[in-house]
C-alpha positions as a printed NumPy array, in Angstrom:
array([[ 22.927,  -0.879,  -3.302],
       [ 19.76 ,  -3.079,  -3.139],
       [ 20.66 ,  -5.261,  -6.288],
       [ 17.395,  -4.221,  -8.016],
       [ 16.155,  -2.615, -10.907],
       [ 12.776,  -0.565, -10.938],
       [ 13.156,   2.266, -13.677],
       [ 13.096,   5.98 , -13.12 ],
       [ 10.981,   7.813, -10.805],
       [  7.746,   9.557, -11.628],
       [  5.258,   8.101, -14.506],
       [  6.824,   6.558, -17.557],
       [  5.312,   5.776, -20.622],
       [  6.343,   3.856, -23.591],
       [  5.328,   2.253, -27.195],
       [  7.387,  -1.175, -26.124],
       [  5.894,  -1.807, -22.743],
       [  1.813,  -0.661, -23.216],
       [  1.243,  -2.252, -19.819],
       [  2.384,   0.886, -18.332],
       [  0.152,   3.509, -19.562],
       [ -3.214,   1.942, -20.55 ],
       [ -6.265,   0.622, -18.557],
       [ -6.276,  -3.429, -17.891],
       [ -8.557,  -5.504, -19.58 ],
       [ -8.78 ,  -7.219, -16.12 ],
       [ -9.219,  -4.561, -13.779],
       [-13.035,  -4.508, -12.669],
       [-12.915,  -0.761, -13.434],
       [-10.515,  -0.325, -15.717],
       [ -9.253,   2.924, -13.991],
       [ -5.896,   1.331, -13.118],
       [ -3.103,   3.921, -13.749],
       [  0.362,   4.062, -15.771],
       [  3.306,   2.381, -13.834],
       [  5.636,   4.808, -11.738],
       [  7.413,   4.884,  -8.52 ],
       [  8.592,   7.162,  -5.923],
       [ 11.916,   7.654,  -4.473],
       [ 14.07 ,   5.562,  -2.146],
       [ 14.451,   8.488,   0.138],
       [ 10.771,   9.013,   0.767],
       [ 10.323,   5.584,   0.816],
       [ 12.547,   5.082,   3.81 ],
       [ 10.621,   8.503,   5.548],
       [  7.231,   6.751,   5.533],
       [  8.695,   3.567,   7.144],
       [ 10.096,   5.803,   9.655],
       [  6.767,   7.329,  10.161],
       [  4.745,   3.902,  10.366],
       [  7.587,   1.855,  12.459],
       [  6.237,  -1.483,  11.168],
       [  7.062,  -4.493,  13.508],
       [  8.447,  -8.364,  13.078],
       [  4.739,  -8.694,  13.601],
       [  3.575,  -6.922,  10.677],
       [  2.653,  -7.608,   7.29 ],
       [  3.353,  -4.896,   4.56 ],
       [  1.167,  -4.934,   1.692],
       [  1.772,  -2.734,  -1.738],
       [ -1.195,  -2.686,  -3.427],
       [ -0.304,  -2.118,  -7.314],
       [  3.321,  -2.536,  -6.567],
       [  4.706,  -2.034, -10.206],
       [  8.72 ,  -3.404, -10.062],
       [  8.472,  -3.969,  -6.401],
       [ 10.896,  -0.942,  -4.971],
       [  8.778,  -0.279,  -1.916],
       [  8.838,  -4.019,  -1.258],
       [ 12.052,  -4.022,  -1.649],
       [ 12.654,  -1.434,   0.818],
       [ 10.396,  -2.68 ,   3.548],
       [ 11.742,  -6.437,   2.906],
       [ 15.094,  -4.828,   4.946],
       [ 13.426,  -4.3  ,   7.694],
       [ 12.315,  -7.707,   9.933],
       [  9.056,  -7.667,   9.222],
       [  6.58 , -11.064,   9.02 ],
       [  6.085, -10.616,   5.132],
       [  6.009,  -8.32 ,   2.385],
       [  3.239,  -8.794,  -0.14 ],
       [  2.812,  -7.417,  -3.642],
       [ -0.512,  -6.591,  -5.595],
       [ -0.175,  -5.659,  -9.082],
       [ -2.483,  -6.209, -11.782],
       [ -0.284,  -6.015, -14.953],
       [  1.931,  -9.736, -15.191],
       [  5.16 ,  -8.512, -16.835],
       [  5.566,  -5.998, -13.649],
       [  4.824,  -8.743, -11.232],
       [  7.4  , -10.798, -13.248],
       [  9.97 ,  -7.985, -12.724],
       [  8.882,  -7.502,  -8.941],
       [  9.646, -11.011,  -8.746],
       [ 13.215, -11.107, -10.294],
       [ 13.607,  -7.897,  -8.195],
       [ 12.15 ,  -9.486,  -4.84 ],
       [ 14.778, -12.74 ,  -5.596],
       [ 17.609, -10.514,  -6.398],
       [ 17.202,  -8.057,  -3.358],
       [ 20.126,  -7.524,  -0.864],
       [ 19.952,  -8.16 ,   3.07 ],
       [ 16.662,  -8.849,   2.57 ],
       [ 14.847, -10.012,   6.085],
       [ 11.338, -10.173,   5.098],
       [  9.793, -12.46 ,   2.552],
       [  8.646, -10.959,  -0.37 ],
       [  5.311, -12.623,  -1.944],
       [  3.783, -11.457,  -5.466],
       [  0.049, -11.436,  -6.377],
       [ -0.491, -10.472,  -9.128],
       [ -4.778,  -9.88 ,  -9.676],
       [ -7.094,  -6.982,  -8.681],
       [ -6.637,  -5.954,  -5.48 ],
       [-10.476,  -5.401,  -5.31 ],
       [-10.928,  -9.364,  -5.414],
       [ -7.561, -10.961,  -4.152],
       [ -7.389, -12.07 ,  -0.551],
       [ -5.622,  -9.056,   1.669],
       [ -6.755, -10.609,   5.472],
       [ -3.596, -11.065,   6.827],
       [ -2.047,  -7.564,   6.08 ],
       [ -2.06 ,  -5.225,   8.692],
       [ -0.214,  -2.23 ,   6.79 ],
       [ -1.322,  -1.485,   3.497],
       [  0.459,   1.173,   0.904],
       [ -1.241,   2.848,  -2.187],
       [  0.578,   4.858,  -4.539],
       [ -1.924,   6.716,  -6.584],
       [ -2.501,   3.005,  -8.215],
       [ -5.799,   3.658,  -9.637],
       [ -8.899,   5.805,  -9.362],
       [-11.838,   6.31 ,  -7.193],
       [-14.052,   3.019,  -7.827],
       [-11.269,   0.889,  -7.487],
       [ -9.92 ,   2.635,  -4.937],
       [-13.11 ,   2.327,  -2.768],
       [-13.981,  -1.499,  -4.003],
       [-10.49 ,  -1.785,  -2.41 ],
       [-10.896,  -0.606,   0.534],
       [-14.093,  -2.521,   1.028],
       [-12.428,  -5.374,   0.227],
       [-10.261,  -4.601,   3.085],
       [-13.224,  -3.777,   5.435],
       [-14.737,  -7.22 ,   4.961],
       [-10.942,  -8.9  ,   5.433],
       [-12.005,  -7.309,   9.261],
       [-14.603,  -9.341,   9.995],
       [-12.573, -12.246,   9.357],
       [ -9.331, -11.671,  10.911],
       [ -9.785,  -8.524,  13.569],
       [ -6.964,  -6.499,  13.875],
       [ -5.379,  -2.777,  13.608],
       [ -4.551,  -1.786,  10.548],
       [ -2.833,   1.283,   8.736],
       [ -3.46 ,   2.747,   5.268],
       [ -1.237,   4.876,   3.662],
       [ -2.586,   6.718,   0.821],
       [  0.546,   8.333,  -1.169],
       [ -0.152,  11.186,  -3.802],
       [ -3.554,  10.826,  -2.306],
       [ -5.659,  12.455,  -5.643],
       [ -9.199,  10.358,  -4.296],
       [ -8.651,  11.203,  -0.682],
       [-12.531,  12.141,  -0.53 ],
       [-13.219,   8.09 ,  -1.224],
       [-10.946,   7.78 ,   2.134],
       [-12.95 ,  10.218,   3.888],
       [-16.345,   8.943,   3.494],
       [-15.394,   5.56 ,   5.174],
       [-16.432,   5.843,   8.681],
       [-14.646,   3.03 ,   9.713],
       [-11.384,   4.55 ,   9.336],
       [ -9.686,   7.846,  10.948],
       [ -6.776,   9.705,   9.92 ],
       [ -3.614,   9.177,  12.144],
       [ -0.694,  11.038,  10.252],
       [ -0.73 ,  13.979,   7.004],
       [  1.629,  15.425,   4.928],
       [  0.456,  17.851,   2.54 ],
       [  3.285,  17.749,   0.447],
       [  5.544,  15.261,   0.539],
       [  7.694,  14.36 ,  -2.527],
       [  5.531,  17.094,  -4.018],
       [  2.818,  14.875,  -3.118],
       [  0.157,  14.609,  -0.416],
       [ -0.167,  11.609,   2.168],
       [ -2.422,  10.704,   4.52 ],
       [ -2.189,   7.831,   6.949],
       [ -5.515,   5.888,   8.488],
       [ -6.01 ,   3.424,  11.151],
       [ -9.144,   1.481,  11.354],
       [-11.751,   2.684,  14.317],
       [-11.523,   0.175,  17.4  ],
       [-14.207,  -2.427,  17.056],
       [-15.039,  -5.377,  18.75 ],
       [-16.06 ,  -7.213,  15.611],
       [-13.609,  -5.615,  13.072],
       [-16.975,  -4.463,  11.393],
       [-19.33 ,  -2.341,  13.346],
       [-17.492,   1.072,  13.195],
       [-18.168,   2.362,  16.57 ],
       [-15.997,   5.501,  17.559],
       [-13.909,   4.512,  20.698],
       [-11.408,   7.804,  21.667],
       [ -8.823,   5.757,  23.564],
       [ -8.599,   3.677,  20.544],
       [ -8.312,   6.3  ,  17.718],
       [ -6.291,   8.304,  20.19 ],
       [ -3.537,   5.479,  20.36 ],
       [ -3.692,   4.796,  16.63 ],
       [ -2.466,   8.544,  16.645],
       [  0.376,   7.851,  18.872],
       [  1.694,   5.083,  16.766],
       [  1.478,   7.458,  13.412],
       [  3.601,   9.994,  14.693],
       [  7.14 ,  10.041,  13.14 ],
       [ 10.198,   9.063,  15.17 ],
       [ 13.512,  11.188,  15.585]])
């Protein structure tokens, strides 16, 4: 139906394609995980949930084939963006991203560490399980600093979130939405504190409190 190809569900694993299952001789940490995806169905839930905008920019950080772009691309959003690590993935994203049907977003491809490459303009970013706990945090430093640049919400969504604990000790973000299984997974969903200078996290209630409202699922 979407005119794209991104392999079965779940982790795969194989002799012909070692990208998928071993550490990156790139990645700063080399705690990058195997290549899977999730299905379209839960996919389409967690856009339901988030309600991005024709304002937004959608970010998949370690984005494999490129199905969740793919997914989010149908909606009119500002831009889709990629981040994957491994080059013959963001090759396929790519083919997948030009091939994709009633597509209304652009679709971009990065392909570098998401600890390092430049994520200031996104304002939604999604994480499935892509790697472990220092890369995980570097990232969302890296995101942090992005703040202080270009102030504005944001919204994390951490899907099969295994290094939740990393997410918990940043003070700058709160949680906005759970599921504690979902897809036989858990998710969370953060929002970045209100702040004057995207930086200082200082806890405003009215802020967090309408981050809250925006996280709750439609319908």
């Amino acid at each position: 139906m979407l005119g794209i190809r991104t392999g079965p569900e779940g982790p795969v694993i194989s002799e012909q394609e070692p990208w998928r299952s071993h550490a990156s001789e790139n990645a700063r940490h080399g705690d990058n995980w195997r290549y899977s995806t999730i299905g379209y169905w839960h996919i389409r839930k967690i856009l339901r949930v988030l309600r991005p905008g024709p304002e937004d920019v959608f970010y998949d950080i370690g984005c494999g084939m490129g199905r969740i772009l793919c997914v989010a691309a149908r909606q009119p959003l500002r831009k889709c963006v990629g981040v994957e690590l491994q080059e013959p993935l963001c090759q396929t994203a790519r083919r997948n991203a030009a091939s994709l049907r009633r597509r209304k977003a652009p679709i971009d491809i990065l392909c570098g560490d998401a600890t390092t490459v430049d994520l200031s303009d996104g304002t939604i970013y999604f994480m499935f399980n892509p790697f472990g706990p220092d890369t995980l945090r570097d990232t969302l430093e890296n995101i942090r600093g992005s703040l202080s640049q270009n102030p504005r919400r944001i919204k994390i969504v951490y899907y099969h979130a295994k290094y939740r604990a990393v997410i918990d000790d940043m003070d700058w973000l709160v949680k906005v939405h759970e599921f504690e299984r979902f897809g036989g997974h858990p998710v969370t969903i953060w929002g970045n504190r209100r702040s004057e200078d995207g930086q200082h996290r200082e806890h405003r209630r009215t802020g967090d409190a309408e981050w809250k409202d925006r996280g709750q699922p439609c319908g």
